[in-house]
TIDODREN-415989 format. One record per residue (C-alpha): residue in one letter; x, y, z. Coordinates in steps of 0.5 Angstrom, whole numbers, padded with zeros to 4 digits, always signed. Example, Ala and Ser with C-alpha at 12.3 -4.5 7.8 and 13.67 -1.06 7.14 Angstrom:
A+0025-0009+0016
S+0027-0002+0014
//
This chain:
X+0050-0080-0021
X+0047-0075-0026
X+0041-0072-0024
X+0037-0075-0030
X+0038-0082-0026
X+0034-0084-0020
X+0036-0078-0015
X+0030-0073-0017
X+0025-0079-0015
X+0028-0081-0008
X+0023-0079-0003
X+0027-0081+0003
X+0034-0082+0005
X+0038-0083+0012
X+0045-0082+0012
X+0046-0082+0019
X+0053-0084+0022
X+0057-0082+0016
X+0063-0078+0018
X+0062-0071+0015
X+0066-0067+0020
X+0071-0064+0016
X+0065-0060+0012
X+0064-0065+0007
X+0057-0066+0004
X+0055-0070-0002
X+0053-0066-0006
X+0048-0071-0010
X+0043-0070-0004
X+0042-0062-0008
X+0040-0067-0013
X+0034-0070-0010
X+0029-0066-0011
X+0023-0069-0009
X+0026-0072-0003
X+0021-0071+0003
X+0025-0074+0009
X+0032-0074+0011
X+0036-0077+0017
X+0043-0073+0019
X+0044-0077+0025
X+0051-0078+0028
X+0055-0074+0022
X+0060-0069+0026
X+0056-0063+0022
X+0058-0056+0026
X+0053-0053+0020
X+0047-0054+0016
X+0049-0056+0009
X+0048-0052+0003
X+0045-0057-0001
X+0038-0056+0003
X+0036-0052+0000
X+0035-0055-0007
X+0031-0060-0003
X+0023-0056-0003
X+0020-0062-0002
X+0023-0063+0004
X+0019-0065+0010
X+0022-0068+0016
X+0029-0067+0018
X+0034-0071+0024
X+0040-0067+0025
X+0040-0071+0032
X+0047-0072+0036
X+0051-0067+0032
X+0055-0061+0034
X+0050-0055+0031
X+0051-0049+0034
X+0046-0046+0031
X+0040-0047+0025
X+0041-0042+0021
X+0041-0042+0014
X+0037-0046+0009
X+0031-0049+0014
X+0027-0042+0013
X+0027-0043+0005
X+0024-0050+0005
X+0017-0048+0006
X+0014-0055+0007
X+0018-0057+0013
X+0014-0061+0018
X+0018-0063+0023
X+0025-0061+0026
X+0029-0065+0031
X+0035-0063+0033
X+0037-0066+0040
X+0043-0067+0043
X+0047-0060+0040
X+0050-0055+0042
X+0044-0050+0041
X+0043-0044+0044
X+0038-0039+0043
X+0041-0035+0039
X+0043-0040+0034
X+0035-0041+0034
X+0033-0038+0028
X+0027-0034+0029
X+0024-0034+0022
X+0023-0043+0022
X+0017-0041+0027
X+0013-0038+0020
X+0013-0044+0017
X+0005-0046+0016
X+0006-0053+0017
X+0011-0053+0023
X+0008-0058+0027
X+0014-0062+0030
X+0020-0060+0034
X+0024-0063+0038
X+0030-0058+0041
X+0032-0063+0048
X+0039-0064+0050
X+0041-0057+0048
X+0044-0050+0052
X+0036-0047+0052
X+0036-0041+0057
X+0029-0039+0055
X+0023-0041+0051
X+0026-0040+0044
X+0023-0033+0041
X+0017-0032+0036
X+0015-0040+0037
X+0008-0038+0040
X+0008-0036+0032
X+0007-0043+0031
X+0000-0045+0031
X+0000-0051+0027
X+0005-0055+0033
X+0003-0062+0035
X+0009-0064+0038
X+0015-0060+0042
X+0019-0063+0046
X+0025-0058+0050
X+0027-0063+0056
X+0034-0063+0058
X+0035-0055+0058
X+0036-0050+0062
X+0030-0046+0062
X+0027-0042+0069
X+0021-0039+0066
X+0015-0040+0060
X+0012-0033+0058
X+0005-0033+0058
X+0003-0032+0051
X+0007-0038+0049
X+0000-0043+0048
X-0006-0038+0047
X-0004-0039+0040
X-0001-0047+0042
X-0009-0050+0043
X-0007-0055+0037
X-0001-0059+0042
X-0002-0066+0042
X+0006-0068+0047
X+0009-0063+0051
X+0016-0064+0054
X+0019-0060+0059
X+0022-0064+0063
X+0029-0063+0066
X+0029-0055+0066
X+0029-0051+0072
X+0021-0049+0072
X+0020-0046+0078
X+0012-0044+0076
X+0007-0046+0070
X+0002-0041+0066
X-0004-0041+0067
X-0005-0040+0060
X-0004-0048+0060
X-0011-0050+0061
X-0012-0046+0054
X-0009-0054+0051
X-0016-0058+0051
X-0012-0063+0046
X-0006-0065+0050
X-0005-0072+0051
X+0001-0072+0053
X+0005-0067+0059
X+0011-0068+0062
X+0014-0065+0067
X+0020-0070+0070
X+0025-0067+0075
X+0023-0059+0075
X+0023-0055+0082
X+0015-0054+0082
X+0013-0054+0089
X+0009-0047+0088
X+0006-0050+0082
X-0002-0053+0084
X-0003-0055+0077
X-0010-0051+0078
X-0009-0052+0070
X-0009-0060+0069
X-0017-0061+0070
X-0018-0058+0064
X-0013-0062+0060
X-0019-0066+0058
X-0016-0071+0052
X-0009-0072+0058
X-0007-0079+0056
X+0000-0079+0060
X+0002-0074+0066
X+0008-0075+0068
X+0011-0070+0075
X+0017-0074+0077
X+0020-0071+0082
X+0018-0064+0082
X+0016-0064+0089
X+0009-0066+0090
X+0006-0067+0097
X-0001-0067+0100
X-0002-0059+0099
X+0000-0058+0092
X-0004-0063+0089
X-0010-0062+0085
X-0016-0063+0089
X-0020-0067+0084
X-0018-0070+0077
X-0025-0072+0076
X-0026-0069+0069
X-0019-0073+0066
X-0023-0079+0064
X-0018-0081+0059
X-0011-0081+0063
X-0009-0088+0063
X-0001-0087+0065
X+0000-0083+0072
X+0008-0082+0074
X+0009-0079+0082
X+0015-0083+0083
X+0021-0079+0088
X+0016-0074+0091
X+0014-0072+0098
X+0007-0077+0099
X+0005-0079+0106
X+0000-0082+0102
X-0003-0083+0096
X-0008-0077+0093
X-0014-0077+0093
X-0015-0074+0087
X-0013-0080+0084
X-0018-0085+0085
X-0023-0081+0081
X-0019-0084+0075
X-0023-0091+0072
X-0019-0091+0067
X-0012-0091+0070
X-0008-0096+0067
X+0000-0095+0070
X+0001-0091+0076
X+0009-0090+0079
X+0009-0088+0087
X+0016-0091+0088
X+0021-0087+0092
X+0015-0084+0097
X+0014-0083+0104
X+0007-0088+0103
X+0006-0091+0110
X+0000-0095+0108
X-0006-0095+0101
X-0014-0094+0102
X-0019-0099+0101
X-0021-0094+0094
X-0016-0098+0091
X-0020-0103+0088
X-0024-0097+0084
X-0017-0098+0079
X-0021-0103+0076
X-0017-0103+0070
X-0010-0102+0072
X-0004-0106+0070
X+0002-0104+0072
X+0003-0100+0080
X+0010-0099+0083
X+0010-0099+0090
X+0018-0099+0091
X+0021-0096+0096
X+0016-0093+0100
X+0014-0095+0109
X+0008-0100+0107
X+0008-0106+0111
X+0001-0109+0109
X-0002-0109+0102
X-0010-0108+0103
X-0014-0114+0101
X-0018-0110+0097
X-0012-0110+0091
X-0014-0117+0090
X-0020-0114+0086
X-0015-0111+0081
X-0017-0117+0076
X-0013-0114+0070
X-0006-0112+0075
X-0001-0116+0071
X+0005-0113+0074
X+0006-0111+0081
X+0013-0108+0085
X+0013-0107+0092
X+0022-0106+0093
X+0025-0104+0098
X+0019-0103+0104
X+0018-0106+0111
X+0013-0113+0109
X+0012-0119+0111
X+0008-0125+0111
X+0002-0122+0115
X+0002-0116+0111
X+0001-0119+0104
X-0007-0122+0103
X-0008-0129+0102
X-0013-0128+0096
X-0007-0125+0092
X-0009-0131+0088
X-0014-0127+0085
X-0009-0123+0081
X-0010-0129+0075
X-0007-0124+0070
X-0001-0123+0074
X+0006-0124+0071
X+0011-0120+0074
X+0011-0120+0083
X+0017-0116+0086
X+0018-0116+0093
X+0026-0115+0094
X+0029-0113+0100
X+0022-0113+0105
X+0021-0117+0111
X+0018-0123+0108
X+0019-0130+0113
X+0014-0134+0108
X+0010-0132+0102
X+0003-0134+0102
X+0000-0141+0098
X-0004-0137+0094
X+0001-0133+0090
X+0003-0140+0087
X-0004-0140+0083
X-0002-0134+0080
X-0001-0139+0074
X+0001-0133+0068
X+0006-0132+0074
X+0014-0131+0069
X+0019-0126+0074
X+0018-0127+0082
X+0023-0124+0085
X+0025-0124+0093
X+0031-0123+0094
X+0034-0119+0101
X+0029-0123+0105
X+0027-0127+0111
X+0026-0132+0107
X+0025-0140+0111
X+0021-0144+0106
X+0017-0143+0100
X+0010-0146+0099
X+0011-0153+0095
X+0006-0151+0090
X+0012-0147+0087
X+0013-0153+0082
X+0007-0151+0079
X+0008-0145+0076
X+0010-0148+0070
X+0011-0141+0065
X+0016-0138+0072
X+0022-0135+0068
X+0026-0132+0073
X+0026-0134+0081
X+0031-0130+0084
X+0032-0132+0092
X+0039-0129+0093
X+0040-0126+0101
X+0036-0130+0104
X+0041-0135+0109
X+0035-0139+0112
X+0032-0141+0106
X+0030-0149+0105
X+0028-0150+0098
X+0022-0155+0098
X+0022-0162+0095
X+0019-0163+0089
X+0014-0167+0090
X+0014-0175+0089
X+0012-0176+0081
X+0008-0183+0079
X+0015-0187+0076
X+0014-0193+0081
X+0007-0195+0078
X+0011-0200+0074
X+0013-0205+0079
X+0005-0206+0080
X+0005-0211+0073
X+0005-0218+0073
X+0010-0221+0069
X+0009-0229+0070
X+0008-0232+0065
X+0001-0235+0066
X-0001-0228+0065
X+0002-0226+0059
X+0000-0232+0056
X-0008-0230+0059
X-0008-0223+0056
X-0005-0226+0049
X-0011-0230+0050
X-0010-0238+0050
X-0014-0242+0053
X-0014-0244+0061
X-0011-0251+0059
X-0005-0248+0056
X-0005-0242+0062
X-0004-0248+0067
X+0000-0253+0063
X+0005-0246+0063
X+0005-0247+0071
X+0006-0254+0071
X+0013-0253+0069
X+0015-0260+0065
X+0009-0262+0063
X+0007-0264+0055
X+0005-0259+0050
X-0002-0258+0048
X-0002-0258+0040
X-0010-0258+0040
X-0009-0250+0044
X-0003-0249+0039
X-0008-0250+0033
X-0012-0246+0036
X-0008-0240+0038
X-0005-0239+0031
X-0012-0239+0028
X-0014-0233+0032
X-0008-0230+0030
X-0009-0232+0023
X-0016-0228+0023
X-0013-0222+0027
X-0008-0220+0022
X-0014-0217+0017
X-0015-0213+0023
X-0008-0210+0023
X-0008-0204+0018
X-0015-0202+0022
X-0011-0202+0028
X-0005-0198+0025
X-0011-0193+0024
X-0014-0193+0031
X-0007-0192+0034
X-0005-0186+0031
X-0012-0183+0032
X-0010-0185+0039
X-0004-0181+0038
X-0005-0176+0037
X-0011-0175+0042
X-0006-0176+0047
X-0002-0170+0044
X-0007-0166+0045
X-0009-0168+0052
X-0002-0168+0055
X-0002-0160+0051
X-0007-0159+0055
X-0004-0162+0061
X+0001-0157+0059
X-0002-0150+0058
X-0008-0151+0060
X-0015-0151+0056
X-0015-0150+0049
X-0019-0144+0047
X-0024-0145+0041
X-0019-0141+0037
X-0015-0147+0037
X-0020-0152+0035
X-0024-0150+0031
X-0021-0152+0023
X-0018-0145+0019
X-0021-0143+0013
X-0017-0145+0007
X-0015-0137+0006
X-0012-0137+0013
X-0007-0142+0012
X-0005-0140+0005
X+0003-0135+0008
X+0003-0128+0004
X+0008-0125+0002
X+0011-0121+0006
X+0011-0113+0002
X+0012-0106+0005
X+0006-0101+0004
X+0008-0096+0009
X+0011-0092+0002
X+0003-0092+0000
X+0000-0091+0007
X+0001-0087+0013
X+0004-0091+0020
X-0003-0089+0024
X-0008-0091+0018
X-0014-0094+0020
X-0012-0094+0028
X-0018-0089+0030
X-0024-0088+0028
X-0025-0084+0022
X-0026-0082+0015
X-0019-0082+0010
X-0019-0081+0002
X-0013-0082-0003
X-0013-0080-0009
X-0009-0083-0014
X-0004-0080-0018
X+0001-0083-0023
X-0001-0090-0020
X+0000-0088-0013
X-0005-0086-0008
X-0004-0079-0005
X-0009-0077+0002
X-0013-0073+0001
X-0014-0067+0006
X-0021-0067+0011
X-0023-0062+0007
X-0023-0064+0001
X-0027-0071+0003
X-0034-0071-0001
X-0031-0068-0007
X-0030-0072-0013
X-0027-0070-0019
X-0030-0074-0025
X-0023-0075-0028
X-0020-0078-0023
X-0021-0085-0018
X-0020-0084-0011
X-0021-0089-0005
X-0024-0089+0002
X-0023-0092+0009
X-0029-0091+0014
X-0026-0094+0021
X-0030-0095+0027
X-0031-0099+0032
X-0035-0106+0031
X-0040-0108+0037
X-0035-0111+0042
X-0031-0105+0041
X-0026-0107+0036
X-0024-0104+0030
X-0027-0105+0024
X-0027-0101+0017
X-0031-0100+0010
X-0026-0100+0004
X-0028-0097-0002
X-0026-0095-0009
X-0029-0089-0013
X-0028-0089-0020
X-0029-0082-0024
X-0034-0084-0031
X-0027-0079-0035
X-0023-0083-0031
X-0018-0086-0036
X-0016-0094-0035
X-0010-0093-0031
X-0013-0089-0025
X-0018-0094-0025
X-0013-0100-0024
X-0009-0096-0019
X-0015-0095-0015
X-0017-0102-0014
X-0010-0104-0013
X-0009-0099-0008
X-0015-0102-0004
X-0013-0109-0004
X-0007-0107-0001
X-0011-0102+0004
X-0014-0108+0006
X-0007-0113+0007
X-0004-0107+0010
X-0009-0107+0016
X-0010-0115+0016
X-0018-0113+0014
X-0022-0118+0013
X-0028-0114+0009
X-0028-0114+0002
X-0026-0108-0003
X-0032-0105-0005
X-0033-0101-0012
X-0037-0095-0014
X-0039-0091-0020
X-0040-0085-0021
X-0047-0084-0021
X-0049-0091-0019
X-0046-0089-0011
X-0050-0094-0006
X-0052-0091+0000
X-0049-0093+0005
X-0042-0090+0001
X-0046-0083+0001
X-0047-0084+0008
X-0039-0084+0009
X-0039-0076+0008
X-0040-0072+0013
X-0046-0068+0009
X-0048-0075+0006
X-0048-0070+0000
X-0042-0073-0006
X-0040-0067-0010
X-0037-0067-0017
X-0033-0062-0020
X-0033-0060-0027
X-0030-0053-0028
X-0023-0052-0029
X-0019-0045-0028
X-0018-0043-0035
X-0013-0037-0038
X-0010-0035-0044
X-0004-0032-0046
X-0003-0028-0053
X-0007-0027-0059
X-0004-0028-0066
X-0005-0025-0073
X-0002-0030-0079
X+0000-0028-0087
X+0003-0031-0092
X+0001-0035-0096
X+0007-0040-0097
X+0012-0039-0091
X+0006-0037-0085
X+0008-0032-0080
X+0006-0030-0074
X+0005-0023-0072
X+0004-0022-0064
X-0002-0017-0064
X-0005-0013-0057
X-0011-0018-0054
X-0017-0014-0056
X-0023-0014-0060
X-0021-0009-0064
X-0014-0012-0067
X-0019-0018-0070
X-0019-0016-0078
X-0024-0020-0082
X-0019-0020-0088
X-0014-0024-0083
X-0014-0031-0080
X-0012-0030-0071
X-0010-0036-0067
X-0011-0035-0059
X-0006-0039-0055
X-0011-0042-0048
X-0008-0044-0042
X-0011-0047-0036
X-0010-0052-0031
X-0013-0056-0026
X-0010-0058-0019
X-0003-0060-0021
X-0003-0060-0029
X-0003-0055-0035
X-0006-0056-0041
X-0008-0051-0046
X-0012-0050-0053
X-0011-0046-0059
X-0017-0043-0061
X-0018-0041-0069
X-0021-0035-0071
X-0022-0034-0079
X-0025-0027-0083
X-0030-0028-0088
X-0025-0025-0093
X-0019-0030-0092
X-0018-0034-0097
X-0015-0040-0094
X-0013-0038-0088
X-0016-0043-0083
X-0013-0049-0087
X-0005-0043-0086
X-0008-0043-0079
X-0008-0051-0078
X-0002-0053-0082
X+0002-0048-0077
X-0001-0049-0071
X+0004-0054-0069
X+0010-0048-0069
X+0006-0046-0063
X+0003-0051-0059
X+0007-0052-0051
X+0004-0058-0050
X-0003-0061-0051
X-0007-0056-0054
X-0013-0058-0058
X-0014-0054-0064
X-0022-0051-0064
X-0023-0047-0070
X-0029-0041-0070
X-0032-0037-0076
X-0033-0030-0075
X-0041-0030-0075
X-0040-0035-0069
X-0035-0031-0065
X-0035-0024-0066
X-0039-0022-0061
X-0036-0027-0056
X-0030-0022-0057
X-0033-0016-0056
X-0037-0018-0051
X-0031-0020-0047
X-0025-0022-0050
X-0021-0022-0043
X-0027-0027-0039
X-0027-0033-0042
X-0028-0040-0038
X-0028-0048-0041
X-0034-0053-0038
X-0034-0059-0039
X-0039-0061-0045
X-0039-0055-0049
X-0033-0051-0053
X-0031-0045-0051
X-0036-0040-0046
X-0037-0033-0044
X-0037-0032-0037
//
């Protein structure tokens, strides 16, 4: 495929689980050269290709599951590089290259499942890293010096090495919010550093020897730490550190030596998950059925029975998975049959003789697992209402005064043989004469009452409706969209915190704005802008707005609007896309800014090339001259070639400078201008009256604003 094809526009490609073992590389891919993502997964490569180096666009790279010995080569010549994933290879530290780490926007590397003995070098160089990942090595020590320039770090992972101690400079990572430490040798580490890990969201430290004495003594300040692993540790019982944590929301104490839990549990209040697996409990406290938010809850392989269990369990109305294996449960208390969001309830290896008979009444119960438990008697399903039929009376003296005959005919139907009463009979047909205009009428109530009947047995089903249900949808609502990809236009994590975002919208497509560039605006460009924020019942909500420059041409404006209609669709919003001009701004958009202050920019760097003598008055020539005032003659006509650029684009004049005493030259000048134009110049003719001293005032300090020609700076 020829490279004036689609493959310089490819912005991303994933070629994982191709066979390129033998060294066989595409080698197309140079070719893309805008490509920013490229996914190498399962290849078989021993190397980096080559042709990466082409690729100076290149963002993010995936070279996971291969079998690279070393990165050297083409990664330190691609300067835009982001992110870096290579686990699971055969990397050592020597084949880590040193000069990766001075790449200015490294910010994500992924080195786990490899051969690390120790903390690659240099790598304390990368200020801008947000993610690192070095789980499943072998590294025993981290150098101190490694996070004091790393206070940028989001997720760390060092689980799975031989670590033996943390460097105090860990409480230098105020921005962490991810920290695991799984299956390290860590009983000399007190962690004295995680108290000022503010921003910690999720602190895993399975099995690394955590016991009373090594714990912190008190977590109060982590207000944010909401996912909390301590599981395969040494706990005689739980920390007290721990329930200083309000908003602690999944905790893991499976696999200790916890013999009984403090009535302080009940301070969790919006905890969801908490595993108690295999430790020496025998009771859970009644205080756990304060936990209103608890939606899973496991206590495997302990010493419970029906006493240890509190009866008010079915408070846990949100409760959906109970598992209590391999316990010493005889019986399980009534009250967890009310647990009516109940969907896996697992008690095998039990004592079990019976379950309660409300058990048929968990109606969302998926899974019911009961196996090893010998003595166990299912309960009988209790007696339905089936027998309600045979309490009908099927005489014919009955049917006949339901139908509505007179009393003569309902005796004389008892009389057996006696004769028939023709004046009822007219009397009956009568009645059913004038009944029939009533038929469609009742066709109408009967499958109003239908559908009344449906709804009351939904409910009967899945208990009460909520309002959502019942209210009518907007005519909106009910109309199916497309379904369309925007993750091309706009980031995954666009509009789930609250912020400011700005796009800028460049050949049709909106490109982000860094946030430090947001409240400027050029005038001949359009750019769109996201407020997100949180609404009053703690929702997320946005603002979506589009800019339009007064110099913006049409195409920039209808990319604009475009664009935020399919910000809007993006994020399900339900706000309207709000148009602002130039100059016409409302307050509210002002306020967007961070200094409430929009500012316009109108100046472009300029800078010109060469300056030009022309003669001849049939074939026009041009004579390259030195760039100075003295070089002009009033007899000759000069032309200046004008360069200057603004953000991405390059554009130039031709400025045209004519002697008093050229006859003609000016119109030579304009004839054969074209001879040297580069692209989009404009041609601006000067006399030498309105000129001259311009020239000998500066020849060298000339800058382009907008609204005038050409001025001296």
């Amino acid at each position: 495929m020829a490279a004036t094809g689609v493959l310089p526009f490819i912005r991303g490609v994933d070629l994982s689980g191709n066979d390129f073992k033998g060294g066989y590389f595409p080698e197309h891919v140079k070719s893309m050269t805008s490509l920013r993502w490229l996914k190498l997964n399962r290849t078989g490569l021993c190397y980096l290709p080559e042709e990466l180096s082409s690729l100076q666009k290149l963002e993010h790279l995936s070279v996971s599951h291969n079998s690279l010995t070393t990165l050297h080569g083409e990664l330190s010549s691609l300067p835009n590089l982001r992110a870096v994933v290579a686990r699971a290879n055969n990397l050592k530290n020597s084949g880590v290259p040193d000069d990766i780490f001075q790449l200015d926007d490294l910010s994500v590397l992924d080195l786990s499942y490899n051969q690390l003995t120790e903390i690659p070098r240099d790598l304390e160089n990368s200020r801008n890293m947000l993610v690192l990942n070095l789980s499943h090595n072998s590294i025993d020590n981290i150098p101190n010096q490694l996070f004091i320039n790393l206070t940028d770090l989001l997720y760390l992972d060092l689980s799975d090495n031989n670590l033996d101690s943390l460097p105090p400079q860990m409480r230098r990572l105020v921005h962490l919010q991810t920290l695991i430490l799984n299956n390290n040798p860590l009983m000399h580490a007190q962690l004295r550093q995680l108290p000022a890990m503010v921003a910690l969201q999720t602190l895993h430290l399975r099995n690394t020897q955590r016991t009373q004495n090594n714990m912190p003594t008190s977590l109060e300040g982590l207000t944010n730490l909401a996912d909390v692993d301590l599981s395969c540790n040494d706990l005689s019982r739980v920390p007290e550190c721990l329930y200083s944590l309000a908003n602690l929301k999944r905790l893991n104490l499976s696999s200790n030596q916890i013999s009984e839990l403090s009535l302080c549990i009940d301070q969790w209040t919006k905890l969801e998950t908490l595993n108690l697996s295999r430790n020496q409990l025998t009771s859970l406290p009644s205080a756990i059925c304060k936990l209103s938010k608890l939606k899973k809850l496991y206590v495997n392989s302990n010493k419970i029975d029906f006493d240890g269990l509190p009866s008010g369990v079915g408070k846990l109305s949100n409760l959906v998975e109970f598992m209590a294996a391999n316990n010493n449960l005889e019986l399980v208390p009534e009250g967890l049959c009310r647990c009516g969001k109940l969907k896996k309830l697992v008690l095998n290896k039990n004592r079990l003789v019976t379950l309660p008979e409300a058990i048929h009444f968990l109606t969302a119960l998926e899974v019911l697992d009961v196996r090893e438990n010998p003595n166990l008697v299912m309960p009988p399903k209790p007696v339905d209402r089936t027998a309600e039929w045979y309490n009908i009376d099927f005489s014919l003296q009955n049917q006949l005064r339901l139908a509505g005959a007179s009393p003569a005919t309902v005796a004389a139907a008892g009389g057996g043989n006696s004769p028939r009463d023709h004046m009822a009979r007219k009397m009956r047909l009568r009645r059913r004469k004038d009944s029939a205009q009533d038929d469609q009428a009742k066709q109408v109530l009967k499958g109003m009452s239908d559908v009344a009947q449906e709804k009351n047995k939904s409910i009967e089903e899945n208990g009460d409706l909520k309002y959502s249900d019942l209210k009518t949808k907007r005519w909106d609502k009910n109309l199916e969209k497309p379904q369309l990809d925007y993750s091309e236009f706009f980031m995954e994590d666009v509009g789930h915190i609250p912020g400011v975002a700005v796009w800028q919208i460049e050949n049709f497509i909106p490109i982000q704005v860094d946030e430090a560039f947001h409240g400027k605006f050029y005038e001949a460009d359009c750019y769109i802008v996201l407020k997100t924020f949180l609404d009053d019942n703690g929702a997320l909500n946005w603002h979506i707005y589009y800019w339009i420059g007064q110099e913006a041409t049409l195409d920039k404006k209808a990319g604009s609007a475009i664009h935020a209609v399919n910000l809007r669709n993006y994020l399900g919003a339900e706000c309207r896309t709000i148009r602002e001009e130039m100059g016409d701004e409302s307050e509210e958009f002002t306020a967007v800014s961070k200094t409430n202050t929009i500012f316009y920019t109108k100046f472009v760097f300029l800078h010109y090339d060469q300056l030009y003598r022309v003669y001849g008055k049939k074939n026009i020539r041009l004579e390259s001259v030195p760039l100075k005032a003295s070089s002009l003659d009033p007899r000759r006509t000069f032309h200046f070639l004008l360069q200057f650029c603004k953000i991405h684009c390059l554009f130039g004049f031709v400025v045209t400078w004519t002697g008093g005493a050229d006859d003609g030259g000016v119109e030579r000048g304009f004839g054969w201008h074209g001879g040297i134009r580069s692209g989009g110049e404009e041609v601006c003719p000067f006399t030498r009256g309105g000129v001259w001293s311009l020239l000998y005032s500066g020849l060298l300090r000339i800058s382009l604003q907008v609204g005038q020609r050409v001025s001296l700076k």
